[in-house]
C-alpha positions as CSV (number, residue, x, y, z in Angstrom):
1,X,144.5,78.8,114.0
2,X,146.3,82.4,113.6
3,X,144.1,85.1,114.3
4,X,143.4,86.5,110.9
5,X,141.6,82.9,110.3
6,X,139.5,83.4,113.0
7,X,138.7,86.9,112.2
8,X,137.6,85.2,108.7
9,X,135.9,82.4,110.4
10,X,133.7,84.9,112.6
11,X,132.9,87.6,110.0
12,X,132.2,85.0,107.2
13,X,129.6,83.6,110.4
14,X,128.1,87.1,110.6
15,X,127.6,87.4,107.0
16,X,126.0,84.4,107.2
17,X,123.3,85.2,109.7
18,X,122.7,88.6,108.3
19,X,122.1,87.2,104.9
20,X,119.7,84.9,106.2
21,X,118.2,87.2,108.2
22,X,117.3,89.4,105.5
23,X,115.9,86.8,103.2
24,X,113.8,85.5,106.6
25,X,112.0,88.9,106.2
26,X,112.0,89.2,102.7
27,X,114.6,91.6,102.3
28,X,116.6,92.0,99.1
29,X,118.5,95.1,100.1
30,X,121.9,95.1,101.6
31,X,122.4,95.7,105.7
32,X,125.8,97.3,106.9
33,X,128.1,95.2,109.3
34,X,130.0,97.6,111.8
35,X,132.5,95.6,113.5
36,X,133.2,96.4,117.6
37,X,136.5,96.4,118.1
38,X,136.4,98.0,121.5
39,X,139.3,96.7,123.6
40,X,140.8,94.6,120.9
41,X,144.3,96.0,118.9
42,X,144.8,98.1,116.3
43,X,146.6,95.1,114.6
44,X,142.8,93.3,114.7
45,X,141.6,96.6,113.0
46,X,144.2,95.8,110.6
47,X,143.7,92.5,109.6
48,X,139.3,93.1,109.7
49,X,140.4,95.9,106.7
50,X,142.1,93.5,104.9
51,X,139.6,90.6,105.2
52,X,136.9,93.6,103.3
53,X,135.8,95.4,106.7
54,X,135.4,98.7,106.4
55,X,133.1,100.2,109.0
56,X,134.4,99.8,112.7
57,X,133.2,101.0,115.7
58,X,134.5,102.0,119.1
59,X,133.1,103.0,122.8
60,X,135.4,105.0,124.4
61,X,137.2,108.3,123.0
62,X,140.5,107.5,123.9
63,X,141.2,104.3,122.7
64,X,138.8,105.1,119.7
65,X,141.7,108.3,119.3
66,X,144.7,106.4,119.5
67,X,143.2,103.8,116.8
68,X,142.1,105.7,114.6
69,X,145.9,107.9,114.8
70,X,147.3,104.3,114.6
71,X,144.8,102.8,111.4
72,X,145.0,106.6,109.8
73,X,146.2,104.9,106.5
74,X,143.4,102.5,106.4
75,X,140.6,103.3,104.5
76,X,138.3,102.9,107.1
77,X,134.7,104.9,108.8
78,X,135.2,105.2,112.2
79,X,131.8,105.0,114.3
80,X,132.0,106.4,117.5
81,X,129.0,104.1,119.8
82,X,129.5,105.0,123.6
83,X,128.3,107.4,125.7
84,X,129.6,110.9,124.8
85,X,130.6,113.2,126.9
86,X,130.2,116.8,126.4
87,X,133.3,118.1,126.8
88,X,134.7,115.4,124.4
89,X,132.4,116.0,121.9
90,X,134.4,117.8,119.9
91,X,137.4,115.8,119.7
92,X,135.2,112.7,118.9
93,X,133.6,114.9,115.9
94,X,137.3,115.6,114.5
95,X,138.2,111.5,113.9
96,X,135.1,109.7,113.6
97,X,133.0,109.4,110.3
98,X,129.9,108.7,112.2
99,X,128.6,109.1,115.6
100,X,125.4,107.4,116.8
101,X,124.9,108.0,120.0
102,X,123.9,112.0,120.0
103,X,121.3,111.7,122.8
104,X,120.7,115.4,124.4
105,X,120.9,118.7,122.8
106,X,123.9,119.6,124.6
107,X,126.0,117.1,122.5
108,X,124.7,119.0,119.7
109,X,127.0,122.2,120.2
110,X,130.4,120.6,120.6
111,X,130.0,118.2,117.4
112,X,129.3,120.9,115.4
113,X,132.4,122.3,116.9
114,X,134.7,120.1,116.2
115,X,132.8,118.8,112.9
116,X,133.5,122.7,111.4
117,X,137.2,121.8,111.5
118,X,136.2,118.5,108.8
119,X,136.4,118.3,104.9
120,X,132.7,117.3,105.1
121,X,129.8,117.4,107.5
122,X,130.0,114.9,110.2
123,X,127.1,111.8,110.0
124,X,125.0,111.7,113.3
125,X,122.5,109.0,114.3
126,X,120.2,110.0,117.6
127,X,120.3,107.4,120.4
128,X,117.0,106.0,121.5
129,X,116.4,104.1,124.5
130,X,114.0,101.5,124.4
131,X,113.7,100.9,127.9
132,X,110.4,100.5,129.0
133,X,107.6,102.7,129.9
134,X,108.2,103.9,133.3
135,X,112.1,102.4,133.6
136,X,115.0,104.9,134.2
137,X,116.2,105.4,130.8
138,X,119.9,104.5,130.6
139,X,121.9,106.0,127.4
140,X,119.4,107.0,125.0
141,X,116.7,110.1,124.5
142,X,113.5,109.1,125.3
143,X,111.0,108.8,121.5
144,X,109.0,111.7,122.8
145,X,112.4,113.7,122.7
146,X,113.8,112.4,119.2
147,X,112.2,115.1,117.3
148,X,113.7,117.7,118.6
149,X,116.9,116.5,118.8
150,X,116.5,115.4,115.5
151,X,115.5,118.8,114.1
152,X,118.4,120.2,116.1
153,X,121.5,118.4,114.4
154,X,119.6,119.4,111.3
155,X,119.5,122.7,111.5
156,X,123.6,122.4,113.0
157,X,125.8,124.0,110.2
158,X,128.4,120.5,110.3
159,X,126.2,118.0,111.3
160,X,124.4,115.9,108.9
161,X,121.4,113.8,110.5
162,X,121.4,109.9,109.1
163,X,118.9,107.9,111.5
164,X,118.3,106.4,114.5
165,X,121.1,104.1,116.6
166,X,119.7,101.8,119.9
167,X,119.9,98.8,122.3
168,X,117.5,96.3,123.0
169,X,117.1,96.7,127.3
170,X,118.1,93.6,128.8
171,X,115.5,91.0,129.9
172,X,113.0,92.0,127.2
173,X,112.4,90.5,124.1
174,X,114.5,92.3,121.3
175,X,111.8,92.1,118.5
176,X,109.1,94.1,120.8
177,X,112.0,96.8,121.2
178,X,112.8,96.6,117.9
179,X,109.7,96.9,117.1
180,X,108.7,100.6,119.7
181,X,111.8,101.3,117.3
182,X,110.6,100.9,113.9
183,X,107.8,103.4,115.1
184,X,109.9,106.3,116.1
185,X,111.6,105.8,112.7
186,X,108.7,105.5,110.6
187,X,108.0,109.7,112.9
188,X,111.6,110.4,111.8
189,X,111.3,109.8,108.2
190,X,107.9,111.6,107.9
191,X,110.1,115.0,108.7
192,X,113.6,113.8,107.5
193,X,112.8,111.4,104.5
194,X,117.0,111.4,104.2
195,X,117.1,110.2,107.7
196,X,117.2,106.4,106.7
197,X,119.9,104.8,108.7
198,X,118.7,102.3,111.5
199,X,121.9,101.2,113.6
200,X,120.1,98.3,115.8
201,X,121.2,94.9,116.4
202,X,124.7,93.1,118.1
203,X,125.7,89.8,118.2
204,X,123.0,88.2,120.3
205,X,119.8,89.7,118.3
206,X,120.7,91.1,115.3
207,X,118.4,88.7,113.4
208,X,115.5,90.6,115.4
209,X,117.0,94.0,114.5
210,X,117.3,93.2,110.8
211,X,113.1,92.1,110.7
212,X,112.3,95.3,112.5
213,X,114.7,96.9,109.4
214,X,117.8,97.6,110.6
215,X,120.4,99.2,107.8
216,X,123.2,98.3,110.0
217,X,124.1,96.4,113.0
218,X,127.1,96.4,115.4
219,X,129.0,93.3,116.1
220,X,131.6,92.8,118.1
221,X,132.2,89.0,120.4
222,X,130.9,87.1,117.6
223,X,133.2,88.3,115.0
224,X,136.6,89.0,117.6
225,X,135.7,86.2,120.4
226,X,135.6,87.7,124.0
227,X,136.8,90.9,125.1
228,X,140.2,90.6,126.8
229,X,140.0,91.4,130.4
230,X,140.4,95.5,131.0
231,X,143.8,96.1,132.7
């Protein structure tokens, strides 16, 4: 099988399970696919844009750099989904169309940065971990912290603030983290109604995400097969 039939084969299997995911809980709107291409090519990106994908994420700036220089004359959102670090903020905020994992104020100042230098504001989601109560909280603000993050790529001049981006904690069932979710949305909304993106869901759970009302989900092994080892 060449590899752009197996790309086919695994996003037409995605498609699949978010469709009936959404009818499962009575859904009739439509839920976004980001595909992860993290340590894959640029010549996968290419053929995922010609099989319809449009929306692709990535975990670390500098490969997410180099692809996004390589795939510049693809029509194509880049989401930037790792951990940011400060001092990269900036750079990130000058290639990617979305990032969703702003999770301390101190991100805050260098996307605004490097978003000034854009045509158009930059979209930003606000990380929240769900580990929890009384875990160390990995990548992710805490909820009780969410609002004032939130309010704080708000009132940025090039930022533009979309929703909410997270990941179930291992060894816990996704739907009750989806669900602690679906609550600290349901606070977003109340002070930023256009705030409606919810980025939750991978390969393994994204049925769970979508009943807790995930717009859009992140999939990566399911769609591009295992990640090739890291040299």
């Amino acid at each position: 099988m060449s590899r752009r039939a197996e790309l086919a084969a695994g996003l037409a299997s995605v498609r699949e399970r978010i469709d009936a995911a959404r009818a499962s809980a009575g859904r009739d709107d439509e839920v976004g696919l980001v595909v992860v291409t993290k340590f894959f090519p640029a010549s996968d990106v290419r053929l995922l844009a010609d099989l319809g994908v449009r929306e692709v994420g990535e975990n670390r700036h500098q490969e997410a750099e180099a692809k996004a220089a390589e795939c510049a004359d693809l029509d194509l959102v880049w989401h930037y989904i790792g951990a940011l670090q400060s001092n990269k903020a900036a750079a990130v905020a000058r290639y990617a169309g979305v990032v969703e994992s702003l999770d301390r104020p101190k991100l805050v100042r260098g996307l605004d940065r490097g978003a000034a230098e854009r045509a158009s504001p930059l979209d930003v989601l606000v990380q929240v971990s769900l580990d929890p109560p009384g875990a160390e909280h990995r990548a992710g603000a805490a909820p009780d912290d969410v609002p004032a993050l939130a309010q704080a790529v708000a009132d940025s001049e090039h930022l533009r603030l979309r929703g909410l981006m997270a990941v179930a904690p291992l060894g816990e069932d996704p739907r009750a983290a989806f669900d602690r979710l679906a609550r600290v949305r349901e606070h977003l909304l109340a002070d930023h109604p256009q705030a409606d993106r919810l980025s939750a869901g991978m390969s393994g759970d994204l049925e769970q995400a979508v009943a807790a009302g995930a717009t859009h989900v992140r999939v990566g092994s399911a769609i591009l097969g295992s990640r090739p080892a890291v040299r």
